[in-house]
FIDO-292201 format. One record per atom (N, C-alpha, C): residue in three letters; x, y, z. Coordinates in steps of 0.05 Angstrom, whole numbers, plus 5000, padded with zeros to 4 digits. Each point is the difference from the previous one (the first is absolute). Layout:
alaXYZ...
//
This chain:
unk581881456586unk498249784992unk497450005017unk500550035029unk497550055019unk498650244994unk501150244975unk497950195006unk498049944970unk501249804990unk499550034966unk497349755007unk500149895030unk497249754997unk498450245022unk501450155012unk497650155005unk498550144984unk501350104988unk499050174976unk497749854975unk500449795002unk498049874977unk498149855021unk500949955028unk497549875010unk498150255003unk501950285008unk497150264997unk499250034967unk500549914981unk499550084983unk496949864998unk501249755006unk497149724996unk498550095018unk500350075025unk497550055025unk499050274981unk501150164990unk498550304990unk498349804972unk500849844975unk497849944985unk498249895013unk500749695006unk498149915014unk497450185019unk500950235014unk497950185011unk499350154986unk500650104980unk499450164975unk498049834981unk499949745000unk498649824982unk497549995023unk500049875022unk497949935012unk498150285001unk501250275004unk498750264996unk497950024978unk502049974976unk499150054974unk497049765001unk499949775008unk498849714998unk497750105023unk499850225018unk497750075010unk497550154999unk497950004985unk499250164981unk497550145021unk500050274997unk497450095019unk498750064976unk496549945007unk497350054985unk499750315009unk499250184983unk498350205003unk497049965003unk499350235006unk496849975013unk498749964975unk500750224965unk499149904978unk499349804985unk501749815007unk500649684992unk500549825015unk499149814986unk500349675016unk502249924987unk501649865021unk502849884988unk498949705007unk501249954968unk498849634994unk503149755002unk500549955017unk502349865005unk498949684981unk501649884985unk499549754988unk502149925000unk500249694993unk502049814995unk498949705019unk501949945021unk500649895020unk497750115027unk498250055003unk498750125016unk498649915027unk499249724995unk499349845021unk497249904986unk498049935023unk498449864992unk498050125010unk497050054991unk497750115005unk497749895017unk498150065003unk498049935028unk498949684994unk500649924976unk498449824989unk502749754996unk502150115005unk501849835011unk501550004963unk499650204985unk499649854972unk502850274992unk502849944986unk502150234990unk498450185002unk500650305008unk499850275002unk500950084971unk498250244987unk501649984975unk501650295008unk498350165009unk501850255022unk499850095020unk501250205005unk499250115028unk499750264994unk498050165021unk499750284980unk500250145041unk500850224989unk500350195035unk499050294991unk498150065014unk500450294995unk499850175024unk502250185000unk500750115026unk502649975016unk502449994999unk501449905018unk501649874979unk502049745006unk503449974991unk500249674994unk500749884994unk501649674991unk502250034992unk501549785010unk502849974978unk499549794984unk501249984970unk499349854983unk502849825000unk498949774994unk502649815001unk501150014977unk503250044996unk500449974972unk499749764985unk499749964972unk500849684985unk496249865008unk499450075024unk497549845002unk497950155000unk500850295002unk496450194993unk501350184996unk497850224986unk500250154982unk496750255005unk499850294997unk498350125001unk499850124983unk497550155002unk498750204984unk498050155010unk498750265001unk498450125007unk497050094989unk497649925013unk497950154981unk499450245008unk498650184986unk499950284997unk496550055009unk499950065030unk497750065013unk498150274989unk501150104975unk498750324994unk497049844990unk498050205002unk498049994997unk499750024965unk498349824990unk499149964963unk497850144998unk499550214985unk497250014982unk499149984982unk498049885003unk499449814983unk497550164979unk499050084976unk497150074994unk499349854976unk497549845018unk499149964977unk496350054995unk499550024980unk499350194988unk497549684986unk499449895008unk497249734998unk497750164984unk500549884978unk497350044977unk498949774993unk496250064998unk499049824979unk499249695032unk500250135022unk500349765012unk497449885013unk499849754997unk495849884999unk499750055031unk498250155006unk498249905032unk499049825006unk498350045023unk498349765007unk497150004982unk500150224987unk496950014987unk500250094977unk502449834986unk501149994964unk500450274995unk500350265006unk501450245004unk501949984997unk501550174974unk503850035002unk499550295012unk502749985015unk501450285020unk502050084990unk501250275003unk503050004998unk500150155026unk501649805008unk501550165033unk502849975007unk501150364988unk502350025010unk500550005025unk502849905007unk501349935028unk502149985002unk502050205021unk501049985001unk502049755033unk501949934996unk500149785026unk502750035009unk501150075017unk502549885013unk500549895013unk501949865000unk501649784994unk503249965020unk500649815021unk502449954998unk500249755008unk503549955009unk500349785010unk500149965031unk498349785003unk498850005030unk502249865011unk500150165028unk501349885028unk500449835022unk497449894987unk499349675020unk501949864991unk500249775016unk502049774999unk500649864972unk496349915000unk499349824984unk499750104967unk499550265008unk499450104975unk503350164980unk501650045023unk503150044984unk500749804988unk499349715010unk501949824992unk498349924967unk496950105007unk499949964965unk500550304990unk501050155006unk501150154980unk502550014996unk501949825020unk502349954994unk500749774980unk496949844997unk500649814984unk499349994974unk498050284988unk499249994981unk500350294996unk501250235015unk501150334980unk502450044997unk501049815019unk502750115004unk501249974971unk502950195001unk501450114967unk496650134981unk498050045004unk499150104980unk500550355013unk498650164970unk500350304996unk497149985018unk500150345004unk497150095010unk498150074976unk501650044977unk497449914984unk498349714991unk501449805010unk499749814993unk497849905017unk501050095030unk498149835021unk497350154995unk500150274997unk498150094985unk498349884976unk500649944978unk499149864982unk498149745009unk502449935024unk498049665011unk497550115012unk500950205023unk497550125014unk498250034984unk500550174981unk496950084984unk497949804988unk501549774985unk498349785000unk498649955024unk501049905021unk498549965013unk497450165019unk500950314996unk497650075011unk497850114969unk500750064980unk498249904983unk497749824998unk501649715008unk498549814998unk498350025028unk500150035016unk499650045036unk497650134997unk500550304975unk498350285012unk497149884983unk500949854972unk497949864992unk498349805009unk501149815021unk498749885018unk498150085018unk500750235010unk498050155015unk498550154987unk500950044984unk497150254986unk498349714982unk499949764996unk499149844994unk496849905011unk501650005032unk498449955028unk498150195004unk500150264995unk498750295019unk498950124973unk497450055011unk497450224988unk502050194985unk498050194993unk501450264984unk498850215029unk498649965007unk498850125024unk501849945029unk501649805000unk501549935019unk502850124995unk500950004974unk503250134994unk499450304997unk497250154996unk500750254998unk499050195036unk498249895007unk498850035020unk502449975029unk499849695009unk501749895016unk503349954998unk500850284998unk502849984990unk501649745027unk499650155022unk501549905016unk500149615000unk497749964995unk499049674986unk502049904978unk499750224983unk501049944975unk504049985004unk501050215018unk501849985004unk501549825014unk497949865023unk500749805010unk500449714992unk498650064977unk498949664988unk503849914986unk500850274994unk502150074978unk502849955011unk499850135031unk501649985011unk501449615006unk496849935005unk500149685013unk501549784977unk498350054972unk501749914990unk502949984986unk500550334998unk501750054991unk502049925014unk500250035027unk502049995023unk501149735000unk497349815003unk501249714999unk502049894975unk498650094970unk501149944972unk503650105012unk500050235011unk502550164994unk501549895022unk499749915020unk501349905020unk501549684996unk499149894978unk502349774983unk501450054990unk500450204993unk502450094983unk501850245021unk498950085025unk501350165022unk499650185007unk497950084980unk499250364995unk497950075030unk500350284999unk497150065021unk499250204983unk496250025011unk498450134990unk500850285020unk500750194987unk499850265021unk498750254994unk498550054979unk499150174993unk497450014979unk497650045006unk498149994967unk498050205005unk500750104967unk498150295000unk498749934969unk497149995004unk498349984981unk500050314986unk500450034979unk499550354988unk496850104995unk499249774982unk497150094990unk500249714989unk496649925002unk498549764982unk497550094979unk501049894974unk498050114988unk499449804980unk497549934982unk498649724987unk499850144978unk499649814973unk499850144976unk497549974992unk497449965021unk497349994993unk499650285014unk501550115021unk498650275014unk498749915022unk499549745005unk498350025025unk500850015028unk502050174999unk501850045029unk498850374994unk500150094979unk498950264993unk497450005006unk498349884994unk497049925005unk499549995029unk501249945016unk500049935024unk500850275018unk501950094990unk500650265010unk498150244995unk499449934978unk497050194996unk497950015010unk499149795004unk498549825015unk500050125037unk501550075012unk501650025023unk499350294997unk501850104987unk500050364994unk497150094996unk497450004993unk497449974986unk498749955035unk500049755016unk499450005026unk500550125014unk502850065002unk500750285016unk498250255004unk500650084965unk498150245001unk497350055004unk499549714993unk496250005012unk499950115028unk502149825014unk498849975029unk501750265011unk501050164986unk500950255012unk496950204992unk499350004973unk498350114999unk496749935009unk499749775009unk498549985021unk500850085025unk501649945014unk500350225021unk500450255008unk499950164972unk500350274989unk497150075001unk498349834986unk497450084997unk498349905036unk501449835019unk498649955022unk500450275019unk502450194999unk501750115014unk497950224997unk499450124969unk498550214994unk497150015009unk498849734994unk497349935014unk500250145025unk501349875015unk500350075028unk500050305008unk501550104990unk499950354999unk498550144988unk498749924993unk497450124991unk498249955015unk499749805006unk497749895022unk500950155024unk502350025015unk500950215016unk498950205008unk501150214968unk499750244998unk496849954993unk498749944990unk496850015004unk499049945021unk501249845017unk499049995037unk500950305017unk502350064996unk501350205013unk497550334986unk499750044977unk498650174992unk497549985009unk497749765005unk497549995016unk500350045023unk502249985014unk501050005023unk499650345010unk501750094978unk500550245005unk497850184992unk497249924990unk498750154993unk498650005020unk498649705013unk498149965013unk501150225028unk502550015013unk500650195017unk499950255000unk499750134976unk500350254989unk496150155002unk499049734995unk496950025004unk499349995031unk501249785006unk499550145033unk500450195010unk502750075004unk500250285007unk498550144996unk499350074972unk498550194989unk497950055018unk498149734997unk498250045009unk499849995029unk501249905027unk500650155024unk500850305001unk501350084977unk500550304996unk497350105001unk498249924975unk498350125000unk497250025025unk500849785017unk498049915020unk500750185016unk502350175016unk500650105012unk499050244997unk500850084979unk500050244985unk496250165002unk499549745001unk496550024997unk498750095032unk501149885010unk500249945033unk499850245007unk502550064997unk501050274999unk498150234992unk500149944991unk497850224979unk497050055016unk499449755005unk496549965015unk501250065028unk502249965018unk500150215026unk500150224994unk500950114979unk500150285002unk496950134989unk499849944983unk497750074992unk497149955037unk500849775005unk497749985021unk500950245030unk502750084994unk500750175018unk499150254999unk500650054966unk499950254993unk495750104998unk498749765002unk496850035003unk498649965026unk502449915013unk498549945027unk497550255014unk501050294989unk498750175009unk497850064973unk500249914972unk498250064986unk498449804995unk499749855012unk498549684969unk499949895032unk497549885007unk498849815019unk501149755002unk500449915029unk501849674991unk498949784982unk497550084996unk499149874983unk500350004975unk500250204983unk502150104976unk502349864998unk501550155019unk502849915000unk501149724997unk498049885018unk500049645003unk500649914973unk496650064981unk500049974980unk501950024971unk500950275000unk502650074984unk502149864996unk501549965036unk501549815008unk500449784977unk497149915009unk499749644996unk499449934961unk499550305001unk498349944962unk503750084989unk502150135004unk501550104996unk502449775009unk499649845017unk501949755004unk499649764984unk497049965001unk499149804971unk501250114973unk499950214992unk500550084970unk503749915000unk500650135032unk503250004993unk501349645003unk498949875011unk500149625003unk498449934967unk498650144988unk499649884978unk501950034986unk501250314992unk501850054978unk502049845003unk500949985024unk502649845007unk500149624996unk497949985009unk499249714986unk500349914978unk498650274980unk499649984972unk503650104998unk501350074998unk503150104997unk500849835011unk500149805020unk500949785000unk500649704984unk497349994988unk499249774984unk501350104977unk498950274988unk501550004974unk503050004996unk501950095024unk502549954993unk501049665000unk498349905023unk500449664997unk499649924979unk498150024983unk499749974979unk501550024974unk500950165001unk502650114983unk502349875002unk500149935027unk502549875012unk499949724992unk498649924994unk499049684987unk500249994981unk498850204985unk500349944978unk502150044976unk501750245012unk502950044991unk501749685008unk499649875032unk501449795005unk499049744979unk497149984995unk499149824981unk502050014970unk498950204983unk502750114984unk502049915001unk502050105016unk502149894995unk500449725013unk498849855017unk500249674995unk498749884972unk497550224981unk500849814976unk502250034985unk500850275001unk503150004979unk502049885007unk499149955027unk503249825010unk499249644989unk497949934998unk498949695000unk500650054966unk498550274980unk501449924973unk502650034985unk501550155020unk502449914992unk501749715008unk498849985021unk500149725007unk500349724980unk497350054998unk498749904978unk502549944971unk500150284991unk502050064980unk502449874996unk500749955036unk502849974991unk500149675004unk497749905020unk499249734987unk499949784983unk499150224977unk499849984977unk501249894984unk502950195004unk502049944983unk501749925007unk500649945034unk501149735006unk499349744995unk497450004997unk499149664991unk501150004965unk498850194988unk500850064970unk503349845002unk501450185014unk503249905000unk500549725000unk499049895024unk500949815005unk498849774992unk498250034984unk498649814981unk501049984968unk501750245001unk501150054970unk502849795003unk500850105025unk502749975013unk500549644993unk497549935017unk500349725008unk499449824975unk498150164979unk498949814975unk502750024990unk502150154986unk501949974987unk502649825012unk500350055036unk501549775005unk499149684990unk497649975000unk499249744990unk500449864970unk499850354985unk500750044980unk502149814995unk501950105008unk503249974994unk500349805010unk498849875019unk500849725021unk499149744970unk497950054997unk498449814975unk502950044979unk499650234990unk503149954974unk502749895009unk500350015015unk501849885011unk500549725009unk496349865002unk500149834999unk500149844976unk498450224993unk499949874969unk502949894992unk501150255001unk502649914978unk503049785016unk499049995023unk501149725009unk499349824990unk496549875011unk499949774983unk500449994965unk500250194987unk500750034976unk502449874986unk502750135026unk502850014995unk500449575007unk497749995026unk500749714997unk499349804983unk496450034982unk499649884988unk502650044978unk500350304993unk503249914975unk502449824999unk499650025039unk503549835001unk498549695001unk497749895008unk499249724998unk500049894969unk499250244986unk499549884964unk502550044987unk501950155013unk502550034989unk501749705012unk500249975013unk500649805022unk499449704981unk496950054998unk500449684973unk500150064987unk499350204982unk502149984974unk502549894999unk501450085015unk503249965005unk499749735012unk498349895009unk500049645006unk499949874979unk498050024980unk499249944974unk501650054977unk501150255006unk502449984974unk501349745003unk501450085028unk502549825017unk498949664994unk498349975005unk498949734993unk500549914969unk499450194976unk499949904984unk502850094976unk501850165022unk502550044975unk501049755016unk499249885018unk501949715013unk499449774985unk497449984988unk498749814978unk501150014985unk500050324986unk501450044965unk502950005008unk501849965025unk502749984997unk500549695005unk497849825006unk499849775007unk500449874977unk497150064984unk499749904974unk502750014984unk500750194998unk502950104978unk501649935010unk500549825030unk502549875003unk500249674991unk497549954996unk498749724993unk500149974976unk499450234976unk500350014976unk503349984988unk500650135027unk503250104979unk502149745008unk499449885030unk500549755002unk500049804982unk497549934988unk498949934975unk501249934974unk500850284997unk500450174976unk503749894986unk500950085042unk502549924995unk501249664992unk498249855016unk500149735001unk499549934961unk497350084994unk499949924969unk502150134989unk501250224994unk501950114992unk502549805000unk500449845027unk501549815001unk500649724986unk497049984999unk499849694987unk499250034970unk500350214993unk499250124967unk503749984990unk502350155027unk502049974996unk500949714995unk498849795020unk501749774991unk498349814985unk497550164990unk499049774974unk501750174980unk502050124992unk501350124980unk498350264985unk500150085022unk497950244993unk496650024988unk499349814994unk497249954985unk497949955024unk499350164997unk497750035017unk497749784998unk500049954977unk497749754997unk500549735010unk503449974994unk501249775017unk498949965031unk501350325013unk499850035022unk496449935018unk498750114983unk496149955006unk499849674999unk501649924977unk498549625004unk502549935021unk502250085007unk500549905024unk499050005018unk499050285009unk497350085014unk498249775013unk498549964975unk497949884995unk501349724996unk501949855005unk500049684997unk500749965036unk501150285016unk499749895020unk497150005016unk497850074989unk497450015006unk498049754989unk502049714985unk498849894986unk499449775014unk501150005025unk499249795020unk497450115010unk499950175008unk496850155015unk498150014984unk500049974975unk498350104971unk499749654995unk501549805002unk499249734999unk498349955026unk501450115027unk498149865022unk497250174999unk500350234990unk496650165001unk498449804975unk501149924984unk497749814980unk499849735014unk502449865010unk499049765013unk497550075019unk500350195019unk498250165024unk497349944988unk499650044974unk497750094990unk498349735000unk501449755000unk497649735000unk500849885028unk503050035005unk501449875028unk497849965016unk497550165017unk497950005017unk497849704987unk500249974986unk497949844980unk500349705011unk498849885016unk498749685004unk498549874978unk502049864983unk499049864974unk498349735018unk499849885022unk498149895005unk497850125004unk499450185005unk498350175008unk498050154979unk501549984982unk498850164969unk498049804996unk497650144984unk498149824984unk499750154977unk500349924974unk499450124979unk497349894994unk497850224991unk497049994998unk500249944952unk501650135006unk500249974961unk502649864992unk499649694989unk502949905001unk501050004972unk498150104985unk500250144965unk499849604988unk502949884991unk499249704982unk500049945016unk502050095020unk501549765020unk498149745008unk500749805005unk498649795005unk499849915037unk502450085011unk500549985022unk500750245015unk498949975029unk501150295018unk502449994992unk501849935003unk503650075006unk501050074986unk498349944965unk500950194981unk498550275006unk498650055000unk498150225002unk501450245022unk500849905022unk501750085021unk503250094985unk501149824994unk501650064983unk500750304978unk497149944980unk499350184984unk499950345017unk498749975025unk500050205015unk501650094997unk501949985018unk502150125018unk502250144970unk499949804979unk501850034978unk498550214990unk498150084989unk497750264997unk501850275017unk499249825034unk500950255010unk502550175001unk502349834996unk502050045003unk501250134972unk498449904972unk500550144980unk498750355000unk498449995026unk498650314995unk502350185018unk502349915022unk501950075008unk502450134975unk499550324997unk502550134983unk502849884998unk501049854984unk502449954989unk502050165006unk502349955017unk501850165002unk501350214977unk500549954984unk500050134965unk497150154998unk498049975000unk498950154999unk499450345020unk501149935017unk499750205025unk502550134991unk501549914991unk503250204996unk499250234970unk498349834986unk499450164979unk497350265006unk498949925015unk497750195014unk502450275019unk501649895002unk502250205011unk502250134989unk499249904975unk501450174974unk502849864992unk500749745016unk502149865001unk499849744984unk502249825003unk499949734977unk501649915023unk499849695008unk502049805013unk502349984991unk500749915009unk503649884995unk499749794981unk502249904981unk499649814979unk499949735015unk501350095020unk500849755012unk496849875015unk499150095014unk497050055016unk497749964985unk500250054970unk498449924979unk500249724990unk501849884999unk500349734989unk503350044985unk501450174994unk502950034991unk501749775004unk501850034972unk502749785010unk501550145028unk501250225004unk500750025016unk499649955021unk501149905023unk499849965028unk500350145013unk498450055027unk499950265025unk503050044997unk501649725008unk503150095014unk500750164973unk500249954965unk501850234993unk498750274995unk498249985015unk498450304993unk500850065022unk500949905026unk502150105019unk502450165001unk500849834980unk503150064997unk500150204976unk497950114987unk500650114982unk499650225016unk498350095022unk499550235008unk502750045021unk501749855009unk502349915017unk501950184981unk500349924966unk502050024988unk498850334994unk498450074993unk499850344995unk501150205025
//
């Protein structure tokens, strides 16, 4: 008996430690484990709706909480924004791609534990994309076309700011965005690049044409250079040479020709050789100038040349960007005057199918009501009209009383009293005049294509059985 309560009290200590095991759940580094149920209470003092851990272990209580895990893999997301307005009425299409996960902060698990948790990864996807859709259009709303194609890093930041915040209510983080290409369906992101590409090449080929200047001018310094030295020499060559020549010669006469000769020779023979050399001096300088002249003009007209057709460019360049800037304007204000006149039209319809559905509810109202009282004059419509019309016979008496009611018979003076003998007949006579020129009830019904009641005319019958007869139909 003692071994049969040992035996089940080890049985109970092995579940019971087998349950609390199973009831301890470790998080991987992939996922956040979202403990809910029974959880406690939050910073704000207000039920916890979970608890989320990522990294490390909890035990879950049985009966009072309960887990589940979210899935930390990274989403990509592309989307692919067409047709979308700038800041300067420009549609763009700018693909983009974005990823996407679920963020690790505190604050930001517990809204994704409160609003992804049990969904698919395509799903949370689906939510994401709305929202950076709407996000990526917000910013390209705000920013130039010159700012999103130019200032990427601007552009990427603006994207990041809002996107991050939108996505961070629902738990997400912004971790990744790669713009592919932006391109407008007017071209003027093309225009612009042309524009760019066109300046380049000017200012390469102006510094192509400054580079060449230069070496020419160079090599035309370096060639005067080298001439003017080539003339010196020469001519120290030849000075020597001369020198030379008049010692020997004055050596070789010293015994024939008187020093007086010789002197002479000398001196007439050193002038001739300082002239030639002078003169062979100047003329190579000369040469040397004028080859260097030369080529500083061919260097100034190609200059010139290529001048030329840089201004040409960039006046061609620049008139057609303006070109395109004007059509473009154009056909904005165009597209808006259409949506302002489209815009009331659609006010103006809207205004007046509410009249014509107004009217025709008033008619058919109407319509239905006489339909009714045609039913309980026994169908006769003509019945039904002088019923109509006898309840209008009080207002049709007080509009003819109306017509003298204002009238002060003390007040009257009749100027023509016809026999009468006395005012009061004459006064009298008046008013009876006037009141006979007041339309006869019978007569107004027949102007309306109608006849009174027999009864209303003078008839034996009495209102009450013309009551009861319409009672009895």
């Amino acid at each position: 008996m003692d071994l049969y309560l040992i035996l089940i009290l080890v049985a109970v200590v092995f579940v019971t430690f087998a349950a609390i095991l199973a009831r301890y759940k470790r998080c991987p580094s992939d996922k956040i484990l979202v403990i809910y149920g029974k959880t406690g209470r939050n910073k704000q003092g207000s039920a916890s709706s979970a608890r989320c851990i990522h990294g490390g272990a909890s035990f879950i209580w049985p009966v009072f909480q309960s887990y589940s895990f979210l899935d930390l893999t990274p989403i990509s997301i592309e989307c692919n924004l067409t047709n979308a307005l700038s800041k300067q009425n420009i549609r763009v299409d700018v693909p983009c791609r974005f990823t996407v996960g679920i963020s690790t902060e505190p604050e930001n698990m517990t809204n994704a534990a409160e609003r992804l948790l049990g969904l698919r990864i395509d799903d949370i996807r689906g939510i994401a994309t709305d929202i950076l859709f709407g996000q990526l259009r917000l910013v390209i709303a705000t920013m130039d076309i010159e700012e999103i194609n130019a200032d990427r890093d601007k552009f990427l930041a603006n994207v990041s700011t809002n996107v991050e915040a939108e996505l961070r209510k629902i738990g997400l983080k912004l971790i990744n965005v790669n713009v592919t290409d932006i391109r407008d369906e007017s071209g003027y992101i093309e225009a612009l690049g042309k524009e760019a590409a066109a300046k380049a090449i000017n200012d390469a080929k102006k510094s192509v044409a400054e580079q060449n200047r230069f070496g020419e001018i160079g090599k035309a310094e370096a060639d005067r250079d080298k001439d003017i030295r080539i003339a010196e020499t020469s001519r120290d060559t030849r000075i020597k040479t001369a020198e030379a020549n008049a010692l020997a010669v004055e050596g070789e006469n010293n015994s024939k020709i008187a020093i007086a000769n010789s002197d002479a020779t000398r001196r007439e023979r050193a002038a001739e050789a300082e002239r030639l050399a002078v003169a062979a001096e100047k003329v190579q300088a000369a040469k040397a100038l004028e080859e260097a002249y030369k080529s500083e003009r061919d260097a100034e007209l190609a200059r010139a040349e290529r001048e030329k057709a840089t201004q040409q460019a960039n006046i061609v360049v620049a008139a057609e960007i303006e070109k395109q800037k004007m059509i473009i304007a154009a056909e904005a204000e165009a597209e808006k005057l259409r949506r302002e006149a489209k815009g009331e039209a659609d006010a103006i319809f809207a205004k007046m199918d509410a009249q014509a559905r107004g009217a025709l509810e008033i008619l058919s109202k109407q319509a239905e009501g006489f339909n009714q009282l045609v039913a309980a004059a026994g169908g006769d419509a003509k019945d039904a009209i002088t019923m109509l019309i006898s309840e209008k016979l009080p207002e049709l008496v007080k509009t003819q009383v109306e017509a003298v009611k204002g009238i002060k018979i003390d007040k009257v003076t009749v100027w023509d009293g016809g026999n009468s003998k006395d005012g009061k007949t004459a006064t009298s006579n008046f008013i009876s005049g006037m009141m006979g020129s007041v339309p006869p009830l019978e007569d107004l019904f027949k102007m309306a294509g109608l006849s009174l009641p027999g009864y209303l005319k003078g008839a034996e019958a009495p209102v009450a059985e013309a009551a009861e007869e319409v009672k009895g139909e």
